[in-house]
N, C-alpha and C positions, 0 to 999 in steps of 0.2 A: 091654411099654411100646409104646403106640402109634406112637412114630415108626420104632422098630424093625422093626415090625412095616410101615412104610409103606416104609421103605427094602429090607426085604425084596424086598417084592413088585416095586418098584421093579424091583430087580435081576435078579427072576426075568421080568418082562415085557423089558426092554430086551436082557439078558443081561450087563450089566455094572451098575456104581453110576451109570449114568448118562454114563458116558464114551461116547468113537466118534460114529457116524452112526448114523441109524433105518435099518435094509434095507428100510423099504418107500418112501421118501421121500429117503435118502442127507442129509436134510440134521442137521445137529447133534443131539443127544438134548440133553434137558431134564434138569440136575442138580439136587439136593435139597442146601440148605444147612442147618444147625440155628442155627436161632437164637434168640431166649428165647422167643418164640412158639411154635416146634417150626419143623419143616419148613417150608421158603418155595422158592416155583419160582425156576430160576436158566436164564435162557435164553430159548426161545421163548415159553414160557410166561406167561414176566411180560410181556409185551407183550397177550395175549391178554385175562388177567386183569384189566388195567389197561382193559380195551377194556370187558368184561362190569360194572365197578365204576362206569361211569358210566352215568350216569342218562340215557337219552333221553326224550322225547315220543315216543310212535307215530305215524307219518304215515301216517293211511287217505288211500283213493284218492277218499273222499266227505266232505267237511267239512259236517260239521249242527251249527246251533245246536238248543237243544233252550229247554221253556219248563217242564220239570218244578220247576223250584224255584218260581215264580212261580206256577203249579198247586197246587200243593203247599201254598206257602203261604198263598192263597186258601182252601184247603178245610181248613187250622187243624190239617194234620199234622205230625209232625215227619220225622225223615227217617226213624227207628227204624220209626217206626208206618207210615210205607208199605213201608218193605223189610219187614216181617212182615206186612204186607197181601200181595203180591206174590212173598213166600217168597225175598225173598234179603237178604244182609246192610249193615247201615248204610251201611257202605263202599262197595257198588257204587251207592245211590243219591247218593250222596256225589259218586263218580266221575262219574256221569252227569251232575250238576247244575254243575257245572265241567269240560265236556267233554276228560275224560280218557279216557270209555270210550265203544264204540256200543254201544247194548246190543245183543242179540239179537232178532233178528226176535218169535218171541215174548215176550221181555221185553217188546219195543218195543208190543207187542200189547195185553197186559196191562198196561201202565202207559194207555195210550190207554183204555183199557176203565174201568179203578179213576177216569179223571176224565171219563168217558162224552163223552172227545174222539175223533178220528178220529188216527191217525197222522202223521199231514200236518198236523197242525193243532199237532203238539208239537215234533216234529221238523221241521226248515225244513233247507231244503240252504243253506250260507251260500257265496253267490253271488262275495266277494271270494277266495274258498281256494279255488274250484274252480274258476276260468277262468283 
């Protein structure tokens, strides 16, 4: 049984069920509750977890507007059909076109190239996020 088996280990890394202090930290160990889910952190843990569960934006150190969808759909692509021109998946031209993602220098490259633009001409640094 999975939880058994997580409780186990549990005990064999901390040296107990999760009672006492860490020896390398001193500060409380993290306990394992069962609950109809299975196992749920009880302690420092749920603090952490609850940190990693939401959702941020990235904050780069360079805000660009970018003009690929506007390209894009001038030249009568869809998104599919440029992420398989460019060899990557629907989603990262997706991301790019709603500045989620920067691409990669060569990405950034080859998307410049597929609409026989220059770099600078797609990408704009956006002057109100960066001063």
């Amino acid at each position: 049984m999975p939880i058994d088996i997580v409780a186990d280990h549990t005990a064999q890394l901390t040296g107990s069920a999760g009672g006492g202090r860490s020896p390398w930290s001193g500060k409380p160990r993290a306990t394992w509750t069962k609950s109809d889910r299975g196992p749920t952190p009880d302690g420092p843990h749920r603090a952490l977890s609850s940190i990693l569960d939401t959702t941020q934006r990235v904050k780069h150190a360079c805000h660009m507007k970018n003009r690929v969808r506007e390209l894009r759909a001038a030249s009568g692509l869809s998104q599919g059909e440029l992420a398989s021109t460019l060899g990557v998946s629907r989603q990262t031209i997706n991301s790019i076109e709603n500045d989620r993602y920067l691409p990669s220098l060569p990405l950034a490259l080859d998307i410049a190239r597929s609409f026989g633009e220059t770099v600078e001409a797609i990408f704009i640094p956006d002057q109100e996020k960066t001063s």
